[in-house]
C-alpha positions as CSV (number, residue, x, y, z in Angstrom):
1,X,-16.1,29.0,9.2
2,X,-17.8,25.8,8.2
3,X,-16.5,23.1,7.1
4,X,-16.9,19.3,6.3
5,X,-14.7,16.1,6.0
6,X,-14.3,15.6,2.0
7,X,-11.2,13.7,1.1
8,X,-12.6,12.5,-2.9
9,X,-12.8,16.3,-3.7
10,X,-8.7,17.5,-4.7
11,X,-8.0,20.6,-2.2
12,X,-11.2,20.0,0.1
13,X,-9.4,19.1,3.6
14,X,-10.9,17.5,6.5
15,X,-14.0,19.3,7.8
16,X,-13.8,20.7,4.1
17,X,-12.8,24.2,3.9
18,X,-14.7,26.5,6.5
19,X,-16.4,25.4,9.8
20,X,-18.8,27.3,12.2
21,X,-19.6,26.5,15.4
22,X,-20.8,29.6,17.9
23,X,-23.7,29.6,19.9
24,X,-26.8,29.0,17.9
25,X,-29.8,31.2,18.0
26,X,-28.3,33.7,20.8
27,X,-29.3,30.9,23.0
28,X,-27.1,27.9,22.4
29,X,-24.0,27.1,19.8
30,X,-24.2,26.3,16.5
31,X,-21.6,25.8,13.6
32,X,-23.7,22.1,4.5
33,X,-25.5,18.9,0.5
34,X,-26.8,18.8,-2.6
35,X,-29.3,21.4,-4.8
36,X,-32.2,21.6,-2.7
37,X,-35.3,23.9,-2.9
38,X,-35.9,26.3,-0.3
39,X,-37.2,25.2,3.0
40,X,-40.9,25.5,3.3
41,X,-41.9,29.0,4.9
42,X,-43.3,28.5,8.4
43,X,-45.9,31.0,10.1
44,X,-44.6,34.7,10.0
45,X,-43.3,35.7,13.0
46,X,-45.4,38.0,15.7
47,X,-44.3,42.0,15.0
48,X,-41.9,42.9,18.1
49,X,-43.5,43.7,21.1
50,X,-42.4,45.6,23.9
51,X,-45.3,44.0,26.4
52,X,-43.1,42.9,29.3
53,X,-42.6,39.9,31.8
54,X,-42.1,39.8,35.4
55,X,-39.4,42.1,36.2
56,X,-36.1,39.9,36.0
57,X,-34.9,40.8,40.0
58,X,-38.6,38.7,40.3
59,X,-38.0,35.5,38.3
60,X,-39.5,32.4,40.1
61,X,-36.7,29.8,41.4
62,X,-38.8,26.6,41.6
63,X,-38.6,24.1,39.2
64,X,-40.4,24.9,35.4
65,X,-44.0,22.7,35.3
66,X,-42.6,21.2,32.6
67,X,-46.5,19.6,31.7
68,X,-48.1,22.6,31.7
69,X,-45.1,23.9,29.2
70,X,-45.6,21.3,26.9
71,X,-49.5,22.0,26.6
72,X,-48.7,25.4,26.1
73,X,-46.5,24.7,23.2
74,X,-47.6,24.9,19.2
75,X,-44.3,22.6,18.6
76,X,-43.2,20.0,21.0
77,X,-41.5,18.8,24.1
78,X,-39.7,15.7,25.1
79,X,-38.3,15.2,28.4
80,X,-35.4,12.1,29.4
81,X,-37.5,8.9,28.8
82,X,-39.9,9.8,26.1
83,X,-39.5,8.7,22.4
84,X,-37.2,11.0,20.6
85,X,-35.6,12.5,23.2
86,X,-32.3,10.7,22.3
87,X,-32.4,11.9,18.7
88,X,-34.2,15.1,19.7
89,X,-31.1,16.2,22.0
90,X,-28.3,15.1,19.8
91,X,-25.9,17.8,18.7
92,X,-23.5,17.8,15.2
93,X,-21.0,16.2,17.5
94,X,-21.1,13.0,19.3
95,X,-18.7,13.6,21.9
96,X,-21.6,15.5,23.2
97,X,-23.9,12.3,23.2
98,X,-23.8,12.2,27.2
99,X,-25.0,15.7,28.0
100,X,-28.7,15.2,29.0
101,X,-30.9,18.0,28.7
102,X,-33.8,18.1,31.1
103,X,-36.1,18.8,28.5
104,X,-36.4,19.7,24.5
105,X,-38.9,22.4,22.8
106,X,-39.7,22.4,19.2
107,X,-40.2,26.0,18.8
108,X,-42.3,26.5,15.5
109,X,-43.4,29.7,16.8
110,X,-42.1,33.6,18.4
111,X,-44.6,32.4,20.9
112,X,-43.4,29.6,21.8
113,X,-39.9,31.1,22.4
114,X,-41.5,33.7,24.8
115,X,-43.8,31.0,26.2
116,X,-40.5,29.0,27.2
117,X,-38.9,31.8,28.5
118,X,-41.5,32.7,31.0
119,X,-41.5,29.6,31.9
120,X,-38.0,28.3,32.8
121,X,-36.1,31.5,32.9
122,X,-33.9,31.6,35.7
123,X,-34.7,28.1,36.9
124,X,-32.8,26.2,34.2
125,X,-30.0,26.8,31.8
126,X,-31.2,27.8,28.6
127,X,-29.6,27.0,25.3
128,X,-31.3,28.1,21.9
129,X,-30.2,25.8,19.3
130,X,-30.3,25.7,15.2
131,X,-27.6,23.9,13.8
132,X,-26.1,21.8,16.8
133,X,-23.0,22.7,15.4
134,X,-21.2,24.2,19.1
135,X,-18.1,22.6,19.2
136,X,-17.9,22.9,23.2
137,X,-21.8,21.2,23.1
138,X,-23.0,24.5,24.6
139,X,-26.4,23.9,22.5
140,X,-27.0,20.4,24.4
141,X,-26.8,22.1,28.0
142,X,-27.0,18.9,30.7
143,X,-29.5,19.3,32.8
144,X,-31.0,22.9,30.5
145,X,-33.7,23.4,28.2
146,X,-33.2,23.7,24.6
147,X,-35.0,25.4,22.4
148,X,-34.9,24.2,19.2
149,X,-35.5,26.5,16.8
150,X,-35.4,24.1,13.2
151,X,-38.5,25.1,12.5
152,X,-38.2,28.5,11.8
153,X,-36.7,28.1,8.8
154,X,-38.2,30.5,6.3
155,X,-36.6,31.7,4.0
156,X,-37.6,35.0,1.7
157,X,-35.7,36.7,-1.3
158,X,-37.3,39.6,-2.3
159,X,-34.8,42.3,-4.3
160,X,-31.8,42.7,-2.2
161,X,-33.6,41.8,1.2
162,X,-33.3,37.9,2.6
163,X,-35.6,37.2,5.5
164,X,-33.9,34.1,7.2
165,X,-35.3,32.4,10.1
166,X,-33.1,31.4,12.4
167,X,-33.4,27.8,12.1
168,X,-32.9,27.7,8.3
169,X,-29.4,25.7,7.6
170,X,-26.8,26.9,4.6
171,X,-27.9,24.4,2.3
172,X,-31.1,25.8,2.0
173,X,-30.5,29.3,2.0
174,X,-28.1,28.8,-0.8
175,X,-30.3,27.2,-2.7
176,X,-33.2,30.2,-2.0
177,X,-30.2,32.7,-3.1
178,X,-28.9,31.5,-6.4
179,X,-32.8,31.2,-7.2
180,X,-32.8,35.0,-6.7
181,X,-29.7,35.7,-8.2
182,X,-28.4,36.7,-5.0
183,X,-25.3,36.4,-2.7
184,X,-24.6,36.2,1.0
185,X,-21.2,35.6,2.2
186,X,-21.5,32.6,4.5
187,X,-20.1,29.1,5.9
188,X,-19.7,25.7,3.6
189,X,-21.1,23.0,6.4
190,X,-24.3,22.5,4.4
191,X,-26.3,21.2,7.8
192,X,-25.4,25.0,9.8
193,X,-27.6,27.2,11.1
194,X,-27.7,30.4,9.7
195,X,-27.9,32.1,13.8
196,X,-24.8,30.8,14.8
197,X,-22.8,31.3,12.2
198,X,-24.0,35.2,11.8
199,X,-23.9,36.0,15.4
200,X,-20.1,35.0,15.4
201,X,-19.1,36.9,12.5
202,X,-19.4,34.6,9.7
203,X,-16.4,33.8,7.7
204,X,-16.7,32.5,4.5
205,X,-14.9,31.3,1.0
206,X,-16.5,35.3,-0.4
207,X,-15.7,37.0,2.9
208,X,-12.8,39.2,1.0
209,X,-14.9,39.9,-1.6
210,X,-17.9,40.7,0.5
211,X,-17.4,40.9,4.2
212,X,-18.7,38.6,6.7
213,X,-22.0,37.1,7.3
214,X,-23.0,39.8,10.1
215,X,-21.7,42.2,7.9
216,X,-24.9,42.1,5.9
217,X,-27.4,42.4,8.8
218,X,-29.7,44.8,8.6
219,X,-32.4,43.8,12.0
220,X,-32.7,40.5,13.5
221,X,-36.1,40.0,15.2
222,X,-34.7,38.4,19.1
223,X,-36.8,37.1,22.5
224,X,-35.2,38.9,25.4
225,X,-34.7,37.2,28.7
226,X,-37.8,38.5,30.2
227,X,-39.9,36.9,27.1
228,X,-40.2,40.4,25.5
229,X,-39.5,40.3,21.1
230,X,-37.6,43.2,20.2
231,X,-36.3,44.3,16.6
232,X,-32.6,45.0,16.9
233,X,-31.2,47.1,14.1
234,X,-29.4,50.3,13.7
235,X,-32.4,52.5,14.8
236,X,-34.1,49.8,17.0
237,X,-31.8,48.7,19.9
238,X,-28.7,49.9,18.8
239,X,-26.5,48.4,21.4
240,X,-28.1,44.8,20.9
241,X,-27.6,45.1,16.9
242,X,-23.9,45.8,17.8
243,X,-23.5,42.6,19.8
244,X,-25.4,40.4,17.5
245,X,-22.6,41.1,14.9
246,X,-20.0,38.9,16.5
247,X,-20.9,38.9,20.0
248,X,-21.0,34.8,19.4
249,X,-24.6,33.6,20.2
250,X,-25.6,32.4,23.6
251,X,-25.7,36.0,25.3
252,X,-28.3,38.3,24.5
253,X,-31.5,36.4,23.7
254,X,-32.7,34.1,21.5
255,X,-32.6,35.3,18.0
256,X,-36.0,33.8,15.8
257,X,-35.5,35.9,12.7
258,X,-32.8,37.7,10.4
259,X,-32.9,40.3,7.7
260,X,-29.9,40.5,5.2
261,X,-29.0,43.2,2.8
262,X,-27.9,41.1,-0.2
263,X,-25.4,41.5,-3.7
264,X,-26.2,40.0,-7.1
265,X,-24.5,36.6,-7.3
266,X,-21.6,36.7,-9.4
267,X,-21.5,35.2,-13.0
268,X,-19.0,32.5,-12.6
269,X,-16.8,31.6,-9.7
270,X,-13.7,29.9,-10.1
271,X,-12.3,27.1,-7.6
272,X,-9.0,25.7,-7.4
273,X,-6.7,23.5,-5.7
274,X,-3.2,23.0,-5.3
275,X,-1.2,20.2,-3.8
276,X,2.2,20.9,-3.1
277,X,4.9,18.0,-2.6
278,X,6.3,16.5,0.7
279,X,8.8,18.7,2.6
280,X,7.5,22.8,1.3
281,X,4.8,23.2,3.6
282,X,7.4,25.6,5.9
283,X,8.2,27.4,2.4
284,X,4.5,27.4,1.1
285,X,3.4,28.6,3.8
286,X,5.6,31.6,4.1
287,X,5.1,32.5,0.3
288,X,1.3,32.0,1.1
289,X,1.0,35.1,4.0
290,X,2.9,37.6,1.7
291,X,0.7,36.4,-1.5
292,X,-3.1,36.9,0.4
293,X,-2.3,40.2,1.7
294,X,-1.6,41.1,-1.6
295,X,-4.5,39.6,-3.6
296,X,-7.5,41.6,-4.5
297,X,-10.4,41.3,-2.5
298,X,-11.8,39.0,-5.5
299,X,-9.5,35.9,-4.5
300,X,-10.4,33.9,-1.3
301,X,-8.0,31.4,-0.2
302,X,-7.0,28.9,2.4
303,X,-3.5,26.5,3.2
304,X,-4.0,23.8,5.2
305,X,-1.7,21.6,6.8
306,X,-2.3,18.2,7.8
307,X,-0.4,16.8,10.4
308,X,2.2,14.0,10.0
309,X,5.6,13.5,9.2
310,X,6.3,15.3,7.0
311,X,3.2,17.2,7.0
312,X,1.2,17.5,4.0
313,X,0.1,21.3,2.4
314,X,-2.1,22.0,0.2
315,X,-3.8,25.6,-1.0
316,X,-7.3,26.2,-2.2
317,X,-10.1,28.3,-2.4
318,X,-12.4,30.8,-5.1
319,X,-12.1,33.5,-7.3
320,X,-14.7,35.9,-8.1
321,X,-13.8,35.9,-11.8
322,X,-12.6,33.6,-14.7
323,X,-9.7,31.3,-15.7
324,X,-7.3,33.7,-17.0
325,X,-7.7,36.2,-14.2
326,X,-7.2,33.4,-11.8
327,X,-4.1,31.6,-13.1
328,X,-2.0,35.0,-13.3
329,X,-2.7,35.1,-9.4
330,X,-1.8,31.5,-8.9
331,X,1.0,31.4,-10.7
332,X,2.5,34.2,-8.7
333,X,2.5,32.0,-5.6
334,X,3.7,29.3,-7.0
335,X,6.6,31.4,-8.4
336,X,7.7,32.6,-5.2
337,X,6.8,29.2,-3.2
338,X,10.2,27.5,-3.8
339,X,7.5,24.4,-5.0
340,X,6.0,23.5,-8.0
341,X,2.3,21.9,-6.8
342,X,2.5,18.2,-7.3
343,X,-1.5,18.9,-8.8
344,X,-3.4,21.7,-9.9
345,X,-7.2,22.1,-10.7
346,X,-8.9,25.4,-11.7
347,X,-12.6,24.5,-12.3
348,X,-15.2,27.3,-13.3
349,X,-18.5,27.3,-11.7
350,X,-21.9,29.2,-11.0
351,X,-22.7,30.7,-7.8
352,X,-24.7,27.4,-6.5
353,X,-22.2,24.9,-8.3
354,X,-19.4,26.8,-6.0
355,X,-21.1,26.8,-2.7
356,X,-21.9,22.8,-3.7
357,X,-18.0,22.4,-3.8
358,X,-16.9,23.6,-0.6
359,X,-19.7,21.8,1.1
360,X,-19.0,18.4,2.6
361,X,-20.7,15.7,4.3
362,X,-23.4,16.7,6.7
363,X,-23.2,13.1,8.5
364,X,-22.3,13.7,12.4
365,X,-18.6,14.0,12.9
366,X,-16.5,13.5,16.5
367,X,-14.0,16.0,16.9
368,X,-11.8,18.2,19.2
369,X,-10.8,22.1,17.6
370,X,-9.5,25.2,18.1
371,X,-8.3,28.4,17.0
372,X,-6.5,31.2,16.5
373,X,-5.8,34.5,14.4
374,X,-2.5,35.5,12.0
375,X,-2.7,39.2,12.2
376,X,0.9,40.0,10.5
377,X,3.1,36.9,9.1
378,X,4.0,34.3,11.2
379,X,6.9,31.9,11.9
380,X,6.1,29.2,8.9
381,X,8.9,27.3,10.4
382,X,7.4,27.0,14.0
383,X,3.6,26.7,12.7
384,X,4.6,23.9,10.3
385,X,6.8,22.3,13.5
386,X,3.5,22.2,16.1
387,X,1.8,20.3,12.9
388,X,4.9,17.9,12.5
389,X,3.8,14.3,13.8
390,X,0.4,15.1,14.8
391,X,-1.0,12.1,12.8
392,X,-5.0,13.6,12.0
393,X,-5.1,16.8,12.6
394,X,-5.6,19.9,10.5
395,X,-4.6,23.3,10.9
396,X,-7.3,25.2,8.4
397,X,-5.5,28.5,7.5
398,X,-8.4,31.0,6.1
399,X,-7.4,34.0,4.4
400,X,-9.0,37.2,5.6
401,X,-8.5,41.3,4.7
402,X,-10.5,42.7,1.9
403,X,-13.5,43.7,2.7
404,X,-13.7,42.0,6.3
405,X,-11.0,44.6,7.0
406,X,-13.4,47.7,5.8
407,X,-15.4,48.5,9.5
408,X,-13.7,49.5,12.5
409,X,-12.6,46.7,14.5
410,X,-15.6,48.6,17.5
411,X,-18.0,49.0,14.6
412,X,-19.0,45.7,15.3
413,X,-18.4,43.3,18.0
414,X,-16.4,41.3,15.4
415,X,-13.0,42.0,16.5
416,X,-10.3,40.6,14.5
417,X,-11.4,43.1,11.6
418,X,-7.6,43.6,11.0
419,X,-6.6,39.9,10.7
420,X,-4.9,38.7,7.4
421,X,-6.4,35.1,8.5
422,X,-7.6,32.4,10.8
423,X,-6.2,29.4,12.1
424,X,-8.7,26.2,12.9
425,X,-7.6,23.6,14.6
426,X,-9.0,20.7,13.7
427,X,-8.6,16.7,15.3
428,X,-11.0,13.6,15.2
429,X,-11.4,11.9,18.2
430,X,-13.5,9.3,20.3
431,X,-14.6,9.1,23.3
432,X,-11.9,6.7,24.3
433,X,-8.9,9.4,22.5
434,X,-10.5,12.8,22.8
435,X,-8.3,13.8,26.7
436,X,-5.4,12.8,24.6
437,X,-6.5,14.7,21.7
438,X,-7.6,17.7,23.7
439,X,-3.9,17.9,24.8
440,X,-2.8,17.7,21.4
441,X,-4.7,20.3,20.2
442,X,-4.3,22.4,23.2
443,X,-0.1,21.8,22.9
444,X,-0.5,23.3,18.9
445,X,-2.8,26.3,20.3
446,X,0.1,27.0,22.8
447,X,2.9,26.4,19.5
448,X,1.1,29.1,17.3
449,X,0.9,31.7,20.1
450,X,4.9,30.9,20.2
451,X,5.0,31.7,16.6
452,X,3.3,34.3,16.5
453,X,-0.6,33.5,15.9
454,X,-2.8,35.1,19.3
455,X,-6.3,35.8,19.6
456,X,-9.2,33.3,18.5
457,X,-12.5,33.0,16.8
458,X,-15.7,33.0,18.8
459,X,-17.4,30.4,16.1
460,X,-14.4,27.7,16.6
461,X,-15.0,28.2,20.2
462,X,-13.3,26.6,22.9
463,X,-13.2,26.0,26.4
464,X,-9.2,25.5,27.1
465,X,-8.3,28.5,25.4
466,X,-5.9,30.8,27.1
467,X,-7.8,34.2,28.1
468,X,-10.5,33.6,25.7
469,X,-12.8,36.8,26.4
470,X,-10.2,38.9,25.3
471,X,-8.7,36.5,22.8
472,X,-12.1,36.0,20.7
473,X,-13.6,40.1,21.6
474,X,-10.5,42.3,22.6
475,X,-11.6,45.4,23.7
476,X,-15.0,44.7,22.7
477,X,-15.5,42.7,25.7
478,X,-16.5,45.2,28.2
479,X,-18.9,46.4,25.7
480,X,-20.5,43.1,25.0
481,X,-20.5,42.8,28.8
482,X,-22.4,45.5,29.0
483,X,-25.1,44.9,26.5
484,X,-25.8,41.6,28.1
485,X,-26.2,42.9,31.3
486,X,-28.8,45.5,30.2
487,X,-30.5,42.5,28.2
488,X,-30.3,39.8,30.5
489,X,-29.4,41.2,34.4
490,X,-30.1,38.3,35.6
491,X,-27.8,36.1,33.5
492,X,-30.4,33.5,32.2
493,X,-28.6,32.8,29.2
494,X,-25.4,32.0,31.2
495,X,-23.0,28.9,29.8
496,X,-19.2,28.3,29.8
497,X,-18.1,31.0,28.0
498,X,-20.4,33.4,28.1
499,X,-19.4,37.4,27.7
500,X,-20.7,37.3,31.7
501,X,-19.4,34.1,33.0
């Protein structure tokens, strides 16, 4: 999910609520501020083509012309040196600040997407990038090409369709949605892309009420390795509309545009936040994994703990209803919580004023994560334990089931459709702390597979996580292996953690 760090807000923990960070754009990895109006539409995209490129077996091994790319361009390119690279490369995370890209394209176009294909396919590593939210820095490749895709950033409510391009961040299309009167279960970092956080699923503070993200896809418009645009929906490339819906980004192409099937946006949302006193988290948190499982689909909440001694708990989250209905669920937790919170706050908001709630900074934030998923009840004891004396860190618990639970878990490539929630990981860190805080984080990733908490989520994705093909896709892997294979033979999208790595 997405997430910011909002410590003035009661019940908003570090990195907020939610926090996304996949592979942005199919290309690269991605991972939310005030009212604002919808971005500015940008030039509609070219209908999907199926003119093709060199054959892949064929693509050219000498180094891209990077001039003649640049005059070929309708947006831009900056290479190492020029003004604005150093900006221009930057990622949502700082730790990332040292990987040099060999160059940067401004795509403002389908065009130029194909055009930068052509050209450095198979001779550099491509990333796509939107947000910049990847929390491995897959988006800011060293020594690759990104493709910036920010400027296609339409976005288009008409009845219950949402044309999204990829580039368009959650602020914006928030603000485009509650104009419309519509709903689309999404992230809370305001400054995330809409690609990477749909391509990895898409958890969200509505997802029980409404599914995920990639849930609501109904064709996304995506430049294949060999430069071709293809619509991929349940009639048009099958296969590739499979993997886009939690494949994680970085894999099949680079996505330029989405469609979304849409709800009306509720009435009123309700928010709330409890604090509980020093010394319950263990007994919180136990109360808490009976209590979601049996909430209707209507109430979406989170516990987070926050490392220290003791460590801190605190529950929060939204209710797709009013006051009364809300209390009568709260109080039931409380009840069987063996604490009384310390403070409560049930506020009562529109669809806009909620999403504004959960949002948090968008200022660049340093930081070393992780994950993984609770599919039955785990060990409160031994979760609370890992979280005891880790000064910093938060461990994000995100209540899932409801409607996420509705598809088969091979319906779509999002795999953990039987989770009853996720588990970020979540530590600041320099430059100078983050190998000491990578071991951290990596010794509380080992602690919850001890007590019970396996898998992970392709969004919170990380490079040190034990078996992390078949802990983010399960048996989906081979599929998703597959599928890219038959998109890209040739492996030009290739990074870290690829589904073909």
């Amino acid at each position: 999910m997405d997430s910011e760090h909002d410590q003035g807000r009661p019940g908003v923990p570090r990195r907020a609520f939610l926090r996304i960070a996949g592979v942005s754009a199919a290309g690269a990895v991605a991972a939310a501020c005030g009212p604002e109006k919808p971005a500015a539409p940008v030039a509609s995209t070219a209908p999907a083509t199926t003119a093709s490129a060199p054959p892949a077996s064929r693509l050219p091994t000498a180094p891209p012309n990077w001039d003649d790319l640049r005059t070929q361009l309708t947006g831009g390119l900056l290479r190492p040196g020029s003004d604005g690279y150093d900006t221009a490369k930057r990622g949502f995370n700082p730790l990332f600040d040292g990987n040099n890209p060999v160059a940067v394209a401004t795509a403002s176009s389908v065009q130029d997407v194909q055009t930068c294909l052509r050209t450095a396919a198979g001779r550099v590593t491509i990333a796509a990038r939107s947000g910049g939210h990847s929390y491995a820095g897959y988006s800011v490749p060293g020594g690759g090409l990104v493709i910036d895709v920010a400027g296609l950033n339409k976005i288009d409510v008409q009845g219950g369709k949402a044309v999204i391009g990829a580039g368009a961040k959650l602020k914006d299309v928030y603000a485009a949605l509650a104009q419309a009167g519509r709903v689309l279960p999404a992230g809370s970092c305001p400054t995330v892309g809409i690609a990477g956080l749909t391509l990895g699923g898409g958890i969200g503070v509505l997802a029980r009420k409404y599914g995920l993200t990639c849930d609501h896809l109904s064709s996304a418009q995506v430049v294949v390795a060999d430069g071709r645009a293809l619509t991929a929906s349940a009639g048009s490339e099958p296969d590739l509309f499979w993997a886009l819906r939690g494949g994680g980004g970085g894999n099949f192409g680079v996505v330029t545009e989405f469609t979304f099937d849409t709800d009306p946006a509720p009435e009123e949302l309700t928010v709330f936040s409890l604090r509980f006193p020093a010394g319950s988290a263990s007994s919180v948190l136990a109360a808490w994994q009976q209590w979601i499982a049996a909430m209707p689909p209507e109430l979406w909440a989170n516990l987070v703990l926050s490392g220290g001694s003791p460590v801190q708990c605190r529950v929060g989250g939204c209710y797709v209803g009013g006051t009364a209905g809300l209390n009568t669920l709260l109080n039931n937790l409380t009840t069987n919580a063996g604490a009384r919170p310390a403070q409560r706050t049930v506020k009562t908001l529109d669809y806009l004023g909620a999403m504004k709630y959960f949002e948090g900074s968008s200022n660049r934030q340093s930081f070393v994560a992780s994950s993984r998923m609770i599919t039955t009840p785990v060990d409160a004891a031994k979760v609370v334990a890992v979280a005891d004396g880790k000064q910093g860190m938060d461990l994000l618990i995100d209540g899932l089931g409801g409607a996420v639970a509705s598809p088969a878990k091979d319906a779509t490539a999002f795999w953990h459709r039987d989770a009853l929630a996720s588990v970020q990981i979540y530590a600041p860190a320099t430059a100078k702390t983050r190998a000491k805080v990578t071991q951290a984080v990596g010794d509380v990733v080992t602690g919850l597979a001890a007590a019970g908490a396996g898998g992970g989520y392709v969004n919170y994705i990380d490079p040190a996580l034990p078996d992390w093909k078949t802990a983010y896709y399960g048996d989906n892997a081979k599929r998703l292996q597959d599928v890219s294979q038959k998109y890209d033979p040739q492996n030009v999208f290739r990074f870290g953690q690829g589904v073909v790595s």
